[in-house]
N, C-alpha and C positions, 0 to 999 in steps of 0.2 A: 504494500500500500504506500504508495508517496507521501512524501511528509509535507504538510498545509507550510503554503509559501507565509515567510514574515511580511509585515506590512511596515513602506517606511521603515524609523528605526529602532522598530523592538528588537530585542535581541534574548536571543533562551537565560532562560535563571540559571547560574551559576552552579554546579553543585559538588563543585571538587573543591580542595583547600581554597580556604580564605587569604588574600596579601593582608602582610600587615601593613599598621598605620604608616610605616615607613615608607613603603613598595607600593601600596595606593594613591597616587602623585595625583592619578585623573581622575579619581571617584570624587563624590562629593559628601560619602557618607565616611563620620571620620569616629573613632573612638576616644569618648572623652579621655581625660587625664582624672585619677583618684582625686586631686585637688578638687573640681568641676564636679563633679558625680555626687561626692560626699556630701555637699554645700546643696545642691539639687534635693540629696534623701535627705538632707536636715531639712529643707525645706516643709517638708510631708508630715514632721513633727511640731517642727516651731517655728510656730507661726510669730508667735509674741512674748513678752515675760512671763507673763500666766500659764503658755506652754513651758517652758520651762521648769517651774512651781510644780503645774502638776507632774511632769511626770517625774521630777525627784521627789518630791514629795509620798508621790506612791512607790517609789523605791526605798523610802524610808519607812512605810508600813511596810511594806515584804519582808522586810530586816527587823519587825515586832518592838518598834520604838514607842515609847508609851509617850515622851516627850520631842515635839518637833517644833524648831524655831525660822522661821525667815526672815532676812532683813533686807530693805532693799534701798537704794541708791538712785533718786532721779527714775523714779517710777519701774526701776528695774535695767535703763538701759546703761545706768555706770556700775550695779553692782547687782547681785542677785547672789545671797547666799543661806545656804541652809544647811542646819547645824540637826541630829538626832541623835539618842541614848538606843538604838539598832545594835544589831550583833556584830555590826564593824565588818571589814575583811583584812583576811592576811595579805603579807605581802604578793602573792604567787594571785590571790584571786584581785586584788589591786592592778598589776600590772595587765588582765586581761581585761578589766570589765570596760575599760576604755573602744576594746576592739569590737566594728559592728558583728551584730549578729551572735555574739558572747553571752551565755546566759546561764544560769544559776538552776534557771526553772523548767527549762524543757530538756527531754533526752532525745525523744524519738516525737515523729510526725503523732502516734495515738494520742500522746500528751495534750496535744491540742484541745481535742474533745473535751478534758476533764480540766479546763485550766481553772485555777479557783487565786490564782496568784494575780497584781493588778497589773502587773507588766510582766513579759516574756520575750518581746524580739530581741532584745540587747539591742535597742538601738537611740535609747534615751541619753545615757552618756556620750556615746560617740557624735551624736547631733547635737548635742550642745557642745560637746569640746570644736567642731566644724564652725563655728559661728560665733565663737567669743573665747577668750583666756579662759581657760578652768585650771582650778588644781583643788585637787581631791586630799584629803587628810582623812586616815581612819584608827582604828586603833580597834582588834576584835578583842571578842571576849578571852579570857585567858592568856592576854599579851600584856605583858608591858612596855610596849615599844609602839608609839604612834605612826605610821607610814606614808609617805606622801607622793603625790605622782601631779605631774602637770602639764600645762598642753598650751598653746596657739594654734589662731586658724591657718599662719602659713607658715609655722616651724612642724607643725606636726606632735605629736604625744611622745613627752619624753616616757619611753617605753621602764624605767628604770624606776621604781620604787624606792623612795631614800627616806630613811629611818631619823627620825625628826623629833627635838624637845615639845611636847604638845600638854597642855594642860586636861583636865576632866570634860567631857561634853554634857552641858547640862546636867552636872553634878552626878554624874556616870563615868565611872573608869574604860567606857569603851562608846564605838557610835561614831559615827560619819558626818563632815566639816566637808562642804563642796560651794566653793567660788566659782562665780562666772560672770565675767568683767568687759566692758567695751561689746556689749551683745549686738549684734551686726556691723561690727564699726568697719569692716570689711566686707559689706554688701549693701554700699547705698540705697540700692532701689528699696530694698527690704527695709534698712532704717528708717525711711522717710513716709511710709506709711503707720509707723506706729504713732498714735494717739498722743495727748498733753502728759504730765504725769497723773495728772490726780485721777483722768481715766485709766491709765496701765493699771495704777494699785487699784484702782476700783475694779478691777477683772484678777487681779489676783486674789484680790480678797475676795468674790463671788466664787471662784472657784477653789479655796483653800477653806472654806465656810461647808462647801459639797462635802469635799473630802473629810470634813472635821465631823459631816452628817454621818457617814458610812462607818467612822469609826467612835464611836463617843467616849468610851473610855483612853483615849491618845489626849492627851494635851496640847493646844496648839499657840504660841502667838507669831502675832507680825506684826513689825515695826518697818517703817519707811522714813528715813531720813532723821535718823535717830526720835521720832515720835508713833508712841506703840499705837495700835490699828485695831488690832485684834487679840485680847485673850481668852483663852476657853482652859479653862480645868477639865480635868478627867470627869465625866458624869456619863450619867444614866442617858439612856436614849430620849426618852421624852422630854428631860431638861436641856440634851444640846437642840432638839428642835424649836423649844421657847426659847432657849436664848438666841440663837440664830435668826427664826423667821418670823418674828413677834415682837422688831423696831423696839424692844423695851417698856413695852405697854406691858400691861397684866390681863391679856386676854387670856381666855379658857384654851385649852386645848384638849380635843377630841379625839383619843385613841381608839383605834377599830381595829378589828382583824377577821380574817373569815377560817379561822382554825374551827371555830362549831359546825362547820361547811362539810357537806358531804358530798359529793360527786362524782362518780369514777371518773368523766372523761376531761376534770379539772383533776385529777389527784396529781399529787406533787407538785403542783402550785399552789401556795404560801403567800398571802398580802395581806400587810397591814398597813395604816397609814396611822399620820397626828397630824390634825387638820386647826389651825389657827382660827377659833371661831370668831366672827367678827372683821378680819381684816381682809381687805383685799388691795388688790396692786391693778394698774392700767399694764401691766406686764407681764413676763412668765418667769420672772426671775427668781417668783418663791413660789413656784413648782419645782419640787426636787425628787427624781427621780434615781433610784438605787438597787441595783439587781444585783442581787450575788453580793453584795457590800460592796459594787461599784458605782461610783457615781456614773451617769448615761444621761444622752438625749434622746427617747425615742419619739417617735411618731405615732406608732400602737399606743403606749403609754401615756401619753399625752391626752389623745383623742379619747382613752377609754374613760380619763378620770376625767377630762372636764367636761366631757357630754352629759352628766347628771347635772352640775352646778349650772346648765344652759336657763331653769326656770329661778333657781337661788340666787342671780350674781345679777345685776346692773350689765347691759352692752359694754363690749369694750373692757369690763375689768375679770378679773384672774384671783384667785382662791390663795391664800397660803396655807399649802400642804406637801408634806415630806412626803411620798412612799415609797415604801420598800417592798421589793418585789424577789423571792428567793423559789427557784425553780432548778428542775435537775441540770448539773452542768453540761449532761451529753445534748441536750434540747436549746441549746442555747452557743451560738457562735460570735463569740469576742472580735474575732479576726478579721474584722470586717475594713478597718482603716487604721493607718497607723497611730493615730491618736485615741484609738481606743473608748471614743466616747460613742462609737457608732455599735450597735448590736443588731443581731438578727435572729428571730426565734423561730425553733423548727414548725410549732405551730401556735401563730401571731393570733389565730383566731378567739382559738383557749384562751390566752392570756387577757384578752381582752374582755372576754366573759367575766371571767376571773375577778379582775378590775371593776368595770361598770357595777359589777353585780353587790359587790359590794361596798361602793360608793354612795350607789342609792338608797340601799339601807342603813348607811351611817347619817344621809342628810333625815330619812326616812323617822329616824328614830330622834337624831338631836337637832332636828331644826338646821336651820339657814344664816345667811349671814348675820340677818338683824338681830336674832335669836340672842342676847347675850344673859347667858344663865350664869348661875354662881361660880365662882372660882373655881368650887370641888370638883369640877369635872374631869379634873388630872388624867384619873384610871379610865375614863373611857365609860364610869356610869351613867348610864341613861338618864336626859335630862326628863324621860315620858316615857314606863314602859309601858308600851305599846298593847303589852299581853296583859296584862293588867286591867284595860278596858271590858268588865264586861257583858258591855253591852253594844255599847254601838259600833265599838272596833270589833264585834265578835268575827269568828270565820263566819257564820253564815249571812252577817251583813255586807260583809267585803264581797261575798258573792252576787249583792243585788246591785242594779241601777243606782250609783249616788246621787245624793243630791233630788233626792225627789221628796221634799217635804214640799207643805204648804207656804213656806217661808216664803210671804210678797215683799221681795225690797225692790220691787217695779216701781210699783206704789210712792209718789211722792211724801218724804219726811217732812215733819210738822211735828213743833214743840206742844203744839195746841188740843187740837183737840182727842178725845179720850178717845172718842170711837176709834179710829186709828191706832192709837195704841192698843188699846182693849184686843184688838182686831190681831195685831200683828204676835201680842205675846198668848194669843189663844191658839192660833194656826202654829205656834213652833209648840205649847204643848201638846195641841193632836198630832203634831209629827211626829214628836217623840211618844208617844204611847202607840203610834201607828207602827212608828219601828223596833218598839219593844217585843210587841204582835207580832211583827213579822219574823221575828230572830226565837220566839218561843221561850222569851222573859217573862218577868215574873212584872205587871201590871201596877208599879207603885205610884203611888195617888202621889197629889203636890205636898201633902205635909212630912215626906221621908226626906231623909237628905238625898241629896243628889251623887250618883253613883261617879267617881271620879274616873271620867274616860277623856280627860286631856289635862294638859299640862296647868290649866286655868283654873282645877278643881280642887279644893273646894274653893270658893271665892265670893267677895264681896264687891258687885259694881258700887265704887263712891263717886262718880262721875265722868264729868268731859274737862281738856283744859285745850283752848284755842279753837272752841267748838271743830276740834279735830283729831284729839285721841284721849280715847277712851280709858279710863283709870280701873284699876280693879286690885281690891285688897288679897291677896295671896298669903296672908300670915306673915311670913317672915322676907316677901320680897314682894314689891309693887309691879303689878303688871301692866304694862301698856298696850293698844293697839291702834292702828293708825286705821282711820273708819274709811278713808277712799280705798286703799291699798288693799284692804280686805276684802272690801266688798268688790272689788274689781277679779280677786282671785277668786270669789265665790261665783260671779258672772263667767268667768273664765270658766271654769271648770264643767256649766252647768252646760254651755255652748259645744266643749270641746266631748262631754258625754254625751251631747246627740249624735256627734258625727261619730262615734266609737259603738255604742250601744242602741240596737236600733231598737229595742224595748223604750228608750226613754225621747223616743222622738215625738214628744206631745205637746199643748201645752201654745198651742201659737195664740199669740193676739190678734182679732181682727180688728183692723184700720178701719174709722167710721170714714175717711177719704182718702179715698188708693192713691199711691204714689207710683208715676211714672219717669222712666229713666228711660233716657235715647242712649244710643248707642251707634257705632260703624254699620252702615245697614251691609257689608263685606263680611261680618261678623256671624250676621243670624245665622245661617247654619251651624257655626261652633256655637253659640251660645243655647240653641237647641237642643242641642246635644248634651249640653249644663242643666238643663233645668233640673233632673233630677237631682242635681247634688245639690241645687236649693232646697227642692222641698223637703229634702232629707233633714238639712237644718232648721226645716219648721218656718218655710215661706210658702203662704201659695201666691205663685205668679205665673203668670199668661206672655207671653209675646201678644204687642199688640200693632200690627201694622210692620213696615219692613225694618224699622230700626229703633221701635220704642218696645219695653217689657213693663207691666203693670204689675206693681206688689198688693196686693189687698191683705195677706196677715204677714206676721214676724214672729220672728220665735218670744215666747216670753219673758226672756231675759234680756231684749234689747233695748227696751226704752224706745221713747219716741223722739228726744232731743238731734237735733241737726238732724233729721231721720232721710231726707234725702241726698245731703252730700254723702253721708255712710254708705248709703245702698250706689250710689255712685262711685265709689270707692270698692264695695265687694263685687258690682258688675264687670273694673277693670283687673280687680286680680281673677277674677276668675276667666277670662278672657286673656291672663296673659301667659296662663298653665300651655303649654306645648302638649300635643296629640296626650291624651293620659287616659285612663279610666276613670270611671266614675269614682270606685274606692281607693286610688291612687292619689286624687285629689282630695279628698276625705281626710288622708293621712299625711300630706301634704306637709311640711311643717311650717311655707307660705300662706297657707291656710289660717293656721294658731298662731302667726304672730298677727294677721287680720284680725283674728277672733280677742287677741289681748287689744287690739287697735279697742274694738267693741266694747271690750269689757271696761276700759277707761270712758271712753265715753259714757257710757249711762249708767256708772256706777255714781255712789253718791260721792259729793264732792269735798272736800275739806274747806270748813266753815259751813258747811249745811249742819242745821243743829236735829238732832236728834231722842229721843228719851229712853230712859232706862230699860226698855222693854223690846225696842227694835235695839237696843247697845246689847242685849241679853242673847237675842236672834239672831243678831252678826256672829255673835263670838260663836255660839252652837254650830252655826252651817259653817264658818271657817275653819274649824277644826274637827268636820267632816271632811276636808277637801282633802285630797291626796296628797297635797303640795300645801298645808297652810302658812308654811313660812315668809314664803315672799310673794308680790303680786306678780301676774305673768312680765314684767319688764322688767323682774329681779328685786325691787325694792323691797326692805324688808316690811313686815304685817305687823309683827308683834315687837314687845323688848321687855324684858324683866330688868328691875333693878334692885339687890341685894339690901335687907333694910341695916346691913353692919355699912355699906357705902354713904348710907343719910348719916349713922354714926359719925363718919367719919366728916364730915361736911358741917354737922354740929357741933365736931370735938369733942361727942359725950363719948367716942375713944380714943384715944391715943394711942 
């Protein structure tokens, strides 16, 4: 068979000995020089100071230092040095650990799979020696002889270990003293992208604050420019996450875990979290995520834990919460980039389950951001247990339609007249005797106390302040609720239960004059094709003519205020859904932030005055709602305040 002619001037791949760089005069493909290459792989490591930090730093954990100091110089680019009470090395492991690829921790390729150590490539020290003066000083355990070895970026590692007058590290006769001086002073382009100073340390300290998370028993500080930055003592886990990500306030913190968790095809995945009640950030910087007791960024993790706080948090802001996440080492691959904050899980799915699942039961159980309960919440005790209820949290009411009392807060509030009130606190006691009925309780008239199924029980309404939140005596701590934010998550919920439960799609108002809404008459046909998903929500509406729709009822819960720019407004989201189904739309989550649109509108408003009996009705159907903590745009509903804090405010403690 003839062999297919070249075109032009390709020419056959090569496949015999390679020339060297010498003998290669006309190629243009050339082999770098070690100098070039090295500066390149350091590259991949260090980026900045902070790079650096970490990853001696986690060399100083692998070596079981209980005490780790850093100090640094001009935000790290004149000095970077860090000092640990580790198991030191000899001289013979000194002279190698300089060389890439050198390592303590792996033998063979299996090793991989089970790595439980936070560095392995050996190539943290040789990237920093490529890109700044280092010299190492160590001194191991059962030595008396300190050893030093030292480097430039274009003299090269003095390969020779020399035995050196060296005092104690951190009050340890043994432990590792590592300088690195002039950090890129030998690679402009790279110098001239780092940051002012007060930024660098601000990224060393965010990332030396991780590290200080994953190990709480290590003591850390850091100093910059002889002024200290950062101290942490050896402690418990849950006190380095308050002292870390709780600014120095005295917020609670929320411990969860899902060890009562049964699952086969979650076993051996382990999370817990401490969750900073109360605080949140416009940022992700106090989400701290930790696998294996390695600090990480993932994406899984990220997404599984802040997808519950979507109805808890205010737009735009971020939760402060530690967690840690420990699963089997074979399921889980480190190797992913050389910096080692990248992972990848053999199945990302599980973990995610994992996560969510019990997230939602930690908001589930202790409230929301505004939630600020007593200080004792340390251990992770339930601000409200939940099982305790029992009656209205019973299992078999969890099984019915929520949210279907007789409770009208449609109904315009008035301080005035009695029918009205009469009216509204009679319809929430037929509610509750209706749902006593339905769960197969026991029938207790109004002169029993009241069976304590939420956090508000037992309780004394003493009033309103700002004809806007609602006071309630709690014994030993003052309860607040804020009347729009409330009632806005009770409207919310009741809207977002039609479109989930088609049991409770009932319930519509007819309009004594129909409201009509034009439209793109290009439109009609998709909007045609919509109408069920209105009436599903408890509208009946007609098309009328080729670009007008007539509403004649609304669901119950909507109020009539602005009642036709609203419906003008749910004609366009629902028109701007792409090809969907009917129950794809339903579940939509553009749908539910429409529906929180709603629930603000004609909920009641702050400064509308209200009396004791609808204050009585809010608070019942609130803490029926699935979610009573916050209203759907995140802001908080309720807030408790401690009566030892009025103490405190009066001086009657000191």
């Amino acid at each position: 068979m003839p062999s297919r002619p070249h075109h032009g001037h390709v020419q056959p791949i090569m496949t015999g000995p390679y020339p060297s760089p010498s003998q290669a005069t006309g190629g243009c493909i050339q082999v770098l020089s070690s100098f070039v290459a090295e500066r390149i792989a350091a590259g991949e490591v260090i980026e900045r100071p902070s790079s650096v930090v970490k990853e001696l730093v986690e060399n100083s954990l692998d070596a079981g230092a209980t005490e780790i100091a850093v100090i640094l110089e001009d935000g790290g680019k004149a000095l970077i040095e860090i000092i640990d009470n580790g198991s030191g090395m000899p001289p013979e492991d000194l002279a190698l650990c300089v060389k890439r690829h050198a390592t303590s921790k792996l033998r063979s390729l299996d090793d991989l799979e089970r790595i439980s150590t936070l560095g392995f490539r050996g190539e943290a020290l040789p990237s920093v020696g490529a890109v700044s003066d280092m010299s190492i000083v160590s001194r191991a355990k059962d030595s008396e002889t300190s050893y030093e070895l030292t480097s430039n970026p274009s003299g090269g590692m003095n390969s020779k270990a020399q035995a050196i007058t060296f005092g104690h590290f951190l009050g340890s006769a043994h432990g590792t003293r590592i300088q690195a001086r002039g950090l890129f002073s030998q690679i402009p382009a790279r110098l001239k992208f780092l940051k002012s100073q007060g930024a660098e340390v601000g990224q060393v300290r965010e990332w030396l604050e991780r590290l200080a998370l994953t190990h709480p028993h290590v003591g850390f500080r850091l100093v910059s420019n002889d002024k200290s930055i950062l101290s942490l003592r050896p402690q418990d886990e849950v006190s380095r996450v308050k002292a870390i990500l709780s600014d120095g306030e005295d917020y609670p913190v929320i411990s969860f875990n899902n060890d009562g968790e049964h699952h086969a095809e979650l076993e051996g995945i382990r999370v817990r979290a401490h969750w900073i009640q109360g605080l949140s950030s416009p940022q992700t910087r106090k989400l701290v995520q930790v696998v294996n007791k390695r600090a990480v960024k993932d994406r899984v993790i990220q997404q599984a834990l802040l997808s519950p706080f979507k109805q808890a948090l205010l737009p735009g802001q971020f939760p402060a919460v530690a967690l840690f996440l420990d699963v089997p080492l074979s399921s889980l691959d480190v190797n992913v980039h050389p910096t080692k904050t990248e992972i990848r899980f053999l199945q990302s799915s599980k973990v995610f389950r994992a996560i969510e699942s019990m997230i939602e039961k930690m908001i589930a159980q202790h409230g929301a951001m505004g939630y600020a309960a007593s200080s004792n919440t340390h251990g992770g005790a339930p601000l409200w247990n939940a099982s305790e209820a029992t009656h209205i949290e019973s299992s078999a009411f969890r099984n019915q339609p929520r949210l279907q009392s007789n409770w009208n807060f449609e109904r315009p509030f008035a301080a005035g007249p009695a029918g009205l009130i009469g009216n509204a606190y009679a319809d929430a006691a037929v509610a509750a005797r209706e749902t006593r009925d339905r769960v197969g309780g026991e029938n207790f008239s109004e002169a029993q106390p009241s069976v304590p199924t939420h956090p508000f029980q037992p309780h004394r309404y003493t009033g309103v302040i700002f004809n806007t939140y609602l006071l309630y005596d709690l014994g030993d701590e003052l309860g607040m609720i804020d009347q729009h934010a409330a009632h806005e998550r009770v409207r919310y919920e009741k809207l977002k239960t039609r479109m989930i439960d088609a049991a409770s799609r009932a319930g519509s108002q007819v309009l004594l004059i129909p409201e009509t809404v034009s439209f793109n008459a290009e439109q009609r046909p998709t909007l045609q094709e919509r109408l069920p998903t209105l009436e599903t929500l408890g509208f009946e509406v007609e098309l009328f003519g080729e670009d007008s729709v007539v509403f004649r009822a609304i669901p119950g819960e909507w109020g009539t205020q602005e009642l036709r720019s609203r419906l003008k407004n749910l004609i366009e989201r629902l028109l701007a859904f792409e090809s969907a189904s009917h129950q794809k739309i339903l579940l939509d989550e553009k749908l539910f932030e429409s529906l929180a649109s709603e629930a603000c509108h004609s909920a009641i408003r702050a400064g509308d005055r209200i009396g004791a009996y609808e204050a009585a009705s809010l608070m019942e159907a609130l803490f029926s709602c699935e979610h009573p903590w916050n209203c759907p745009h995140g802001r908080p509903t309720v807030a408790r305040v401690p009566r030892a804090r009025f103490e405190e405010w009066f001086q009657r403690k000191i």
